[in-house]
C-alpha positions as CSV (number, residue, x, y, z in Angstrom):
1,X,28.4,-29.7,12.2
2,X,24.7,-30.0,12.6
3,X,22.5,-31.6,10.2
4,X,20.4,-30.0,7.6
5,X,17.4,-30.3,9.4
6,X,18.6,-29.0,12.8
7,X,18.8,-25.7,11.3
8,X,15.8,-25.2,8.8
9,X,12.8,-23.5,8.6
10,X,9.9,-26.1,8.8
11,X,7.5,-24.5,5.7
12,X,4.8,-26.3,4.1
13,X,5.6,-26.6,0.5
14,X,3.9,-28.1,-2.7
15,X,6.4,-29.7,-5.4
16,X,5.0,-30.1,-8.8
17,X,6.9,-31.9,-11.0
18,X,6.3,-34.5,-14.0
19,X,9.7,-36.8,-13.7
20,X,9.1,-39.2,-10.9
21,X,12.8,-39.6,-10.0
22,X,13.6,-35.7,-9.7
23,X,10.0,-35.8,-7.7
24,X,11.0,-38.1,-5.1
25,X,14.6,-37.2,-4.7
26,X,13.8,-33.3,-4.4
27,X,10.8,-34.3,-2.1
28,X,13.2,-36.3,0.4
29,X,15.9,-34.2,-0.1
30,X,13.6,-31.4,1.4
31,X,12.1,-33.3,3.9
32,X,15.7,-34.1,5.0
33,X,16.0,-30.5,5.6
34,X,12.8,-29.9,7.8
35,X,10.7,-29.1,5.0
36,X,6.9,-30.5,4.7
37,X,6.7,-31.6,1.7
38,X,3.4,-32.2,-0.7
39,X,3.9,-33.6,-4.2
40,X,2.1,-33.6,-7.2
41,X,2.8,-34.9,-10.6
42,X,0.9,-33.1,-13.2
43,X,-0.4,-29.4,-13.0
44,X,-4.0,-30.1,-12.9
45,X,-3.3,-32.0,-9.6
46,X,-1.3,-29.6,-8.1
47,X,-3.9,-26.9,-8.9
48,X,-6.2,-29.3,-6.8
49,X,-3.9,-30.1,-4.0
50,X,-2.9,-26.4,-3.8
51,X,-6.8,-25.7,-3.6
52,X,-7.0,-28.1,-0.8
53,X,-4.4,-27.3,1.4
54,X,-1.9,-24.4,2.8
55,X,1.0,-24.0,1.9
56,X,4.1,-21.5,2.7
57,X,5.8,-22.1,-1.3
58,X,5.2,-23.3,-4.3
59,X,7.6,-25.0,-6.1
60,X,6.4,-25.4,-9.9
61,X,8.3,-27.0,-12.6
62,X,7.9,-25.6,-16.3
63,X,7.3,-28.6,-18.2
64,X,3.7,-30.3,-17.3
65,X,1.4,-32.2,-18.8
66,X,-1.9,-31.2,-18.4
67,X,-1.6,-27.7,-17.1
68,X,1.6,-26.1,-17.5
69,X,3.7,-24.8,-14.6
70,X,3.3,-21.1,-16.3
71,X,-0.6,-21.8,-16.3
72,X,-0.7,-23.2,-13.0
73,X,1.3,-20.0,-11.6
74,X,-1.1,-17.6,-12.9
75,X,-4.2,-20.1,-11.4
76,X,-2.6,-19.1,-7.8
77,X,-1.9,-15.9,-8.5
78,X,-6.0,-15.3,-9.3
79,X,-6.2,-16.3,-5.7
80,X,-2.8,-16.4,-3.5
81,X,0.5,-14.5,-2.9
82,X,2.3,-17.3,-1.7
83,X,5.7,-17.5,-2.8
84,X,6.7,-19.3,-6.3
85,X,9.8,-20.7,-7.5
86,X,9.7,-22.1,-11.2
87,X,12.0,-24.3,-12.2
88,X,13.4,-24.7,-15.6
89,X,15.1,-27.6,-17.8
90,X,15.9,-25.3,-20.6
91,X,17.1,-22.0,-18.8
92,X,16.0,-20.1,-21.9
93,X,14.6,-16.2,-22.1
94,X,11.5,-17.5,-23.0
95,X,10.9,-19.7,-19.6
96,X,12.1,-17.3,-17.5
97,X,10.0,-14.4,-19.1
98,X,7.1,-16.4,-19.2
99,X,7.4,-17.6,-15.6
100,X,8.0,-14.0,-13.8
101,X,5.6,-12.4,-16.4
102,X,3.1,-15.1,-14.5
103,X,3.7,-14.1,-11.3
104,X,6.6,-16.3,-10.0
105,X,9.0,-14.5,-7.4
106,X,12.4,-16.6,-8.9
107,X,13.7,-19.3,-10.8
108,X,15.9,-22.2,-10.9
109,X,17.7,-24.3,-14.1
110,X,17.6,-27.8,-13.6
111,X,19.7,-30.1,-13.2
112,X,20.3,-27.7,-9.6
113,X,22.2,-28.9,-6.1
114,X,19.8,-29.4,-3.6
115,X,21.3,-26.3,-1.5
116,X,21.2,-24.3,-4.1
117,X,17.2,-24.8,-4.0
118,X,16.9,-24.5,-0.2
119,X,19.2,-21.3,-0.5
120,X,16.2,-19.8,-2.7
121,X,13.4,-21.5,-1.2
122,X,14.7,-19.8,2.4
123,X,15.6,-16.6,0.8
124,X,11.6,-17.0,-0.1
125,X,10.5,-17.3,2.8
126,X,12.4,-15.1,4.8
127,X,10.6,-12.2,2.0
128,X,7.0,-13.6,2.9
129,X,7.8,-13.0,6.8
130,X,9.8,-9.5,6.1
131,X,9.5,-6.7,8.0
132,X,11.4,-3.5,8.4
133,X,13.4,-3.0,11.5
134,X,11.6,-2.6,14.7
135,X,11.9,0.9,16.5
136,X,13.7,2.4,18.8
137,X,16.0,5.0,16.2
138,X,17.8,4.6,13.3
139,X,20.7,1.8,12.3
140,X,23.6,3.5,11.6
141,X,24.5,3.0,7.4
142,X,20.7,2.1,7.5
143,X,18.2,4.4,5.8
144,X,15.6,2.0,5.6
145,X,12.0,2.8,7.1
146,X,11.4,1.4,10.7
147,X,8.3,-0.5,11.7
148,X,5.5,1.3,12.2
149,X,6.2,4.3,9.4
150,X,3.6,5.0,7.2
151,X,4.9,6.4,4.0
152,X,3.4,8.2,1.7
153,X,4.7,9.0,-2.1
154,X,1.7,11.3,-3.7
155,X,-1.4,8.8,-3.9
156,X,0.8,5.9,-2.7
157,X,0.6,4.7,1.2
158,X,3.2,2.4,2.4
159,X,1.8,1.1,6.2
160,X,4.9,-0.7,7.3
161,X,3.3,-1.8,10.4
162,X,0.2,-3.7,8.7
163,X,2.3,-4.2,5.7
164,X,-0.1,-2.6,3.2
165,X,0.0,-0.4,0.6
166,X,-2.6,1.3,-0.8
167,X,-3.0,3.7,-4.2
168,X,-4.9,6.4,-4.1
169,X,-6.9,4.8,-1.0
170,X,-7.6,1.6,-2.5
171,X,-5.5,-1.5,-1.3
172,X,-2.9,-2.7,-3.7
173,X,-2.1,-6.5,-3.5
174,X,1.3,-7.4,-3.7
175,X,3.5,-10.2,-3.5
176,X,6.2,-10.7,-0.6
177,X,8.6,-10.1,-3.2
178,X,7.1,-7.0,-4.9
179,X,6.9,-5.7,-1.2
180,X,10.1,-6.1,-0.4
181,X,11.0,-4.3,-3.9
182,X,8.9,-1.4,-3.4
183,X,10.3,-0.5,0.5
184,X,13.9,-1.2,-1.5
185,X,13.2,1.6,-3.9
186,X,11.3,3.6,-0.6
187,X,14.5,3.5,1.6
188,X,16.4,4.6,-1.5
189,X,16.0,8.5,-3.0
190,X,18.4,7.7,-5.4
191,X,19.3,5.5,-8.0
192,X,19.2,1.8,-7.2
193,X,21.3,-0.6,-9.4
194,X,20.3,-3.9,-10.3
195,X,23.1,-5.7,-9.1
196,X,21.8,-4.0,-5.5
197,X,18.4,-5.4,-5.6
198,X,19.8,-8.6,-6.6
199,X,21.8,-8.7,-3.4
200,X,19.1,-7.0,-1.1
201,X,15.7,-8.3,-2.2
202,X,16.7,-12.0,-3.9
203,X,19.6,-12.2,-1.5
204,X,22.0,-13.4,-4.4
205,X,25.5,-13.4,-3.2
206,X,26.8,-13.6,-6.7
207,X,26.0,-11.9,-9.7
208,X,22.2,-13.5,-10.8
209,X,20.0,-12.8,-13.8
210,X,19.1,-9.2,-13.7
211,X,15.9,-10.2,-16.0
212,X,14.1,-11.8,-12.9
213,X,14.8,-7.5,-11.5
214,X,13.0,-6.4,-14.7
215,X,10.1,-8.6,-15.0
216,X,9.5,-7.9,-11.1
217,X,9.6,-4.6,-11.5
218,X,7.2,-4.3,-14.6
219,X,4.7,-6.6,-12.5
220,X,5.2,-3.7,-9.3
221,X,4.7,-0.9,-12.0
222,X,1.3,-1.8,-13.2
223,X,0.3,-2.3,-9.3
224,X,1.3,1.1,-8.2
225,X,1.5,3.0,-11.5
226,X,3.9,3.3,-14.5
227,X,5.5,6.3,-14.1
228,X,6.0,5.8,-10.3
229,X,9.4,3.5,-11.1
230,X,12.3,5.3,-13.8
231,X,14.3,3.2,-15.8
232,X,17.7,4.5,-15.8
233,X,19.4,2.9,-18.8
234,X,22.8,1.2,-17.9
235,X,22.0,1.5,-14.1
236,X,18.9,0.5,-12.3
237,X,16.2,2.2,-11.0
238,X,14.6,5.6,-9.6
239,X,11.6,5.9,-7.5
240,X,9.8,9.3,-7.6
241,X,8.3,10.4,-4.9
């Protein structure tokens, strides 16, 4: 069995988080895993290191002194897509409201297993590097678009080659995760249930929080318009086109 760094993605991450032990066991954890790992203890620091540097994911905890982790997601969103993962102690409505509502992609509850984290952090960053299938005709069961479509939904423009979408010819920026949700509902003419985009855009193989489904989609809807995404109560969702 190889180890976990033989087989990970090397990313570039930032790790804010106020409790020096979880700090430096999550950051060597990671690092065991091929990760490069910057960490910061407050969220004024992190806003600073952040500012400084590159980075592939952000990986903010709620609780902060300073500048909390919801404040300091919505400081990189002003500026950056990069992918977020917030990370609660509490698990409560109000955390994970607050922290999608900000702009994260997903959450974790703490105390969490260290796979459990990679398992999201990789599901991350496999979203910021998506793209649809290359060309060459369709897969078969497969109705999603191929590289290089350009799809178009009224004043909507999907350009699946650049990967940019545009409403009514001005560009729309999105995050890899809202991108990934809006060629979801674009491969799909039907309904698409929660549980669905659970599995195919947050790659949970169980049954996850169908909240972090709504508060993404309410972000997408005020990016490419409100009426563009139906709410079909006690199933999911229905694009118009």
């Amino acid at each position: 069995m190889s180890s976990p760094a033989a087989s990970a993605q090397t990313a570039r991450v930032l790790l804010v988080e106020d409790d020096d032990l979880m700090r430096r066991s999550f950051s060597v954890a990671l690092e065991r895993y091929g990760y490069q790992v910057r960490a910061a203890a407050d969220g004024l620091t992190g806003l600073e290191v952040f500012r400084e540097e590159d980075f592939d994911l952000l990986i903010l905890d709620v609780m902060l002194p300073g500048l909390d982790g919801i404040g300091l997601c919505r400081r990189v969103r002003e500026t950056s897509l990069v992918p977020v993962l917030m990370m609660s102690a509490r698990g409560d409505g109000l955390d994970v409201v607050a922290g999608l509502e900000a702009g994260a992609d997903d959450y974790v509850v703490k105390p969490v297993e260290t796979y459990v984290l990679v398992a999201r952090m990789r599901s991350l960053l496999r979203r910021a590097t998506y793209a649809p299938a290359s060309q060459g005709g369709p897969v078969p069961g497969e109705s999603r678009p191929a590289a290089g479509d350009v799809l178009e939904f009224g004043d909507l423009r999907i350009d699946t080659a650049g990967m940019e979408v545009c409403l009514a010819g001005r560009p729309v920026a999105l995050t890899p995760t809202e991108l990934k949700l809006l060629l979801e509902f674009a491969a799909h003419p039907g309904i698409v249930e929660r549980h669905t985009l659970l599995r195919d855009v947050w790659e949970y193989g169980w049954d996850g929080d169908s909240r972090v489904v709504d508060l993404c989609v309410q972000r997408l809807r005020r990016k490419v318009g409100r009426d563009r995404i139906e709410t079909v109560r006690g199933f999911g969702y229905k694009f118009r086109r």
